[in-house]
C-alpha positions in Angstrom: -18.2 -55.0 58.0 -14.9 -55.8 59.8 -12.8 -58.4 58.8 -12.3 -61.5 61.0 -9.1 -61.0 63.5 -9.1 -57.2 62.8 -9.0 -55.1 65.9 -12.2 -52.7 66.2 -11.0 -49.1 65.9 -12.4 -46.1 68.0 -11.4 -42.2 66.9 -11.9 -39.6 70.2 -11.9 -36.2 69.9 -12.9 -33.1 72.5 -14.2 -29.9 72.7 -13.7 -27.1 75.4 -11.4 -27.9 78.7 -8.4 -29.5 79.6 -10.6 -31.8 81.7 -12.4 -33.1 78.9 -9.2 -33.8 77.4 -8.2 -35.6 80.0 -11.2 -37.4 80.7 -10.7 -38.7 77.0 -7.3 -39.7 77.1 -8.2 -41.8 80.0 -10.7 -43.6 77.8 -8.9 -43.7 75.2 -6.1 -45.9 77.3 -9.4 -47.3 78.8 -10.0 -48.7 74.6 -6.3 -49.8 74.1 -6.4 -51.8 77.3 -9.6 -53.8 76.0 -7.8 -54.2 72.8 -9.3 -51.5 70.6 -7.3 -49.8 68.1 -7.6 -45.8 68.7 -7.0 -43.8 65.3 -6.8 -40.6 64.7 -10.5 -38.1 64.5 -11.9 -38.0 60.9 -10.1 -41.5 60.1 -12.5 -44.4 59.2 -13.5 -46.0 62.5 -16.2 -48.5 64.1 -16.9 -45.9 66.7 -16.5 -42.2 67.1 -16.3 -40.7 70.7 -17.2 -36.7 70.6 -17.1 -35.3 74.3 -19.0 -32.2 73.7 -18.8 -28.6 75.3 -21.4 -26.4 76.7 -19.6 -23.2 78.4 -21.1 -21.2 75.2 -23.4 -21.1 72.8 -20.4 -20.8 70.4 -19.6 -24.2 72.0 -23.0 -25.6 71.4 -22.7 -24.9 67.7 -19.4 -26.5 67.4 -20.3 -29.5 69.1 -22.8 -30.2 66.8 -20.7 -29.5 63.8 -18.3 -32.1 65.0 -20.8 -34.5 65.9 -22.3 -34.1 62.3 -18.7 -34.9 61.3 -17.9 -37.7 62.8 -21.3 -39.7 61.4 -19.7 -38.5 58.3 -16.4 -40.0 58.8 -15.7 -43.0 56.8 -17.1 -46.1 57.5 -20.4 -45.5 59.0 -19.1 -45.1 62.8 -21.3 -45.8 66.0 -21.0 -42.0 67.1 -21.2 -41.4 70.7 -22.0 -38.3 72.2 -20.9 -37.0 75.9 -20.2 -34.0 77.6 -21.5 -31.0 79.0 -23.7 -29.8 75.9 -24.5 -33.8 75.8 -25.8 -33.2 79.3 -27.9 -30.4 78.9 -29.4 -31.0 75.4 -29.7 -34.2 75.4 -33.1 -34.7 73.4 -31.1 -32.2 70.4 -28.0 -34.2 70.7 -30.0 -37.5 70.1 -31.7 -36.4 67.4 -28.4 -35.0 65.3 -28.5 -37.8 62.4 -25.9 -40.0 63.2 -26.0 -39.8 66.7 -26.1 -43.6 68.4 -25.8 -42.9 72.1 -26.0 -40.0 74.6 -24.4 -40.3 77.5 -24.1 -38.4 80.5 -21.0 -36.8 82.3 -21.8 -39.5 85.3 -21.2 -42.0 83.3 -18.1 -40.9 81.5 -16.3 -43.9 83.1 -18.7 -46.1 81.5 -18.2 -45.4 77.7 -15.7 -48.3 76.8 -18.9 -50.7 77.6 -21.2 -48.6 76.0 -19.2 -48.6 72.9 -18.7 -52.1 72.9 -22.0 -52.7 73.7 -22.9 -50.6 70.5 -20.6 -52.5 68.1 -21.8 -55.8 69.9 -24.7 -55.1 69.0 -24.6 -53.3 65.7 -22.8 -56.9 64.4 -19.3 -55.1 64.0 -17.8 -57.0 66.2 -17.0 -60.2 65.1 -14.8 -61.8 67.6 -13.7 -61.4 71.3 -11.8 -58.7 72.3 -7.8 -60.2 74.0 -6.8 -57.2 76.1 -3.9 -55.6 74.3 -0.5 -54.3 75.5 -0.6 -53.5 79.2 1.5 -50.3 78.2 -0.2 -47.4 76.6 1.8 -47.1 73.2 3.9 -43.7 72.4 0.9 -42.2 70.0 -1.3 -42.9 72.9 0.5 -40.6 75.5 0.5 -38.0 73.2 -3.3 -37.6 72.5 -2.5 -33.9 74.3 -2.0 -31.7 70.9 1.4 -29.4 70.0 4.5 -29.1 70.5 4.1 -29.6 74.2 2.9 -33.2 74.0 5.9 -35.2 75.1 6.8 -33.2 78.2 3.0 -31.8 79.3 0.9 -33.8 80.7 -2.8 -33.0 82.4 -4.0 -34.5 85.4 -7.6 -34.0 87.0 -7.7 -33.5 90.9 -11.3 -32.3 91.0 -14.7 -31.8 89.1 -17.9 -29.9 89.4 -18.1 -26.6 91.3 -21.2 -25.4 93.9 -21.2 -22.0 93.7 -23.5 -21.4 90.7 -23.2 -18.2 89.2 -25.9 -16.8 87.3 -24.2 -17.0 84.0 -22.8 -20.4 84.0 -23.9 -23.5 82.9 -21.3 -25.9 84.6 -22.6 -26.9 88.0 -25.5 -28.1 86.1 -23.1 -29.9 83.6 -20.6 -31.0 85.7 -22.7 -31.5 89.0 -21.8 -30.5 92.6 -18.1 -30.5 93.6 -16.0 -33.4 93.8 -12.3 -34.1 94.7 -9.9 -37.0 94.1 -8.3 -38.7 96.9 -5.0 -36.9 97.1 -3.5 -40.5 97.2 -5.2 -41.6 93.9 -3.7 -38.1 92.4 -0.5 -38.8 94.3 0.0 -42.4 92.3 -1.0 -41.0 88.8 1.2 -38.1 89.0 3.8 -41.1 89.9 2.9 -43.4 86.7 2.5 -40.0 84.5 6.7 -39.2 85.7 7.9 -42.9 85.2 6.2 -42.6 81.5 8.4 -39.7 80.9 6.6 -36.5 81.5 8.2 -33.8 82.9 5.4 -31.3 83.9 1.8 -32.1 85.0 -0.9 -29.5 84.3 -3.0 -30.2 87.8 -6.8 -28.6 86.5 -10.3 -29.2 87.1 -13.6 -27.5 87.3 -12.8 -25.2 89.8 -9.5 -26.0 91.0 -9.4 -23.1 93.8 -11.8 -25.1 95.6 -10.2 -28.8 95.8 -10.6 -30.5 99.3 -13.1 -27.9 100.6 -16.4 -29.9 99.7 -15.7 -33.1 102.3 -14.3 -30.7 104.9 -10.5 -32.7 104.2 -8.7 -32.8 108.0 -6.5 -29.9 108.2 -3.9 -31.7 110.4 -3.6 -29.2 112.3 -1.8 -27.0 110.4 -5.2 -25.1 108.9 -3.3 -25.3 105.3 -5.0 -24.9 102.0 -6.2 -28.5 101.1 -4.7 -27.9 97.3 -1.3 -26.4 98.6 -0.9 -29.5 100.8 -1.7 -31.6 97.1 0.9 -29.8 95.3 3.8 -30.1 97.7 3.1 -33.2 97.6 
């Protein structure tokens, strides 16, 4: 059980893209900013986040090994499983023993409640969460792995993809196309420069095709939507 006053911890890890890495890093500042205390994958934890991949079957087998491993990781964690292979399998995910909560790519933005939902409800958490720092600490900004991790930074401008190819699995996965508002992307890219980084890796599902789904204005100039995005 956890100790009166001590902060619940949460582990992330992910499989496959760089947007599921950033869609974890964004909970995982999502966690800090509630008051959770993100450690390390594999260290003992209240709750285990695995955002799984599905591009493969390779990826399908991997994702389960890690899932198995993080209900193994000390502590007896409230695993949570997401993802793309947690979106199509969602019945074999569920069942992996362990395995607390599926939930869908959709609800990505949701998981923070779902995990404190879990531990509220498991009895692990034993006292009301005081949001922590405003400021995402050092270790925090440099969940992206290597050598890199101080200068690189990855910022999603779009997810999903329509043009389902016979041998893919994503638009299923990841749904129909969908850009960010080129000022949301504008103002991250802002924050993500006044924390220090010096290059931002701009990706998404299918990147090629960013602002072509709402039919963005042109203004006139009939430019690419995403050449307009990165000169800006």
């Amino acid at each position: 059980g956890m100790n009166e006053g001590r902060r619940p911890r949460v582990s992330l890890t992910s499989l496959g893209c760089k947007v599921n890495q950033y869609e974890m890093r964004a909970a995982a500042e999502e966690f800090h900013r509630r008051g959770f205390e993100v450690v390390p994958f594999g260290a003992p934890a209240d709750a285990c986040l695995v955002n799984t991949c599905s591009v493969t079957h390779e990826a399908d087998v991997k994702s389960r090994a890690v899932l198995r491993r993080a209900a193994r990781s000390g502590e007896d964690p409230v695993v949570v499983a997401t993802g793309c292979y947690a979106e199509m399998a969602p019945g074999a995910v569920g069942a992996i023993s362990g395995v607390t909560a599926v939930v869908p790519n959709a609800e990505k933005p949701r998981l923070a409640d779902v995990v404190e939902d879990l531990l509220r409800r498991s009895g692990r958490l034993l006292f009301e969460l005081g949001d922590a720092a405003p400021a995402a600490p050092e270790g925090l900004l440099a969940l992206e792995e290597g050598p890199l991790s101080r200068t690189r930074a990855v910022l999603k401008v779009q997810d999903g993809c329509n043009h389902f190819c016979s041998f893919c699995i994503i638009p299923f996965a990841r749904g129909r196309l969908a850009s960010r508002n080129p000022e949301e992307v504008a103002a991250e890219a802002e924050r993500l420069a006044a924390a220090g980084y010096r290059e931002l890796v701009l990706t998404g599902i299918c990147v090629g095709d960013y602002g072509d789904e709402r039919g963005f204005p042109q203004r006139g100039d009939g430019r690419d939507p995403l050449a307009r995005l990165l000169e800006r």
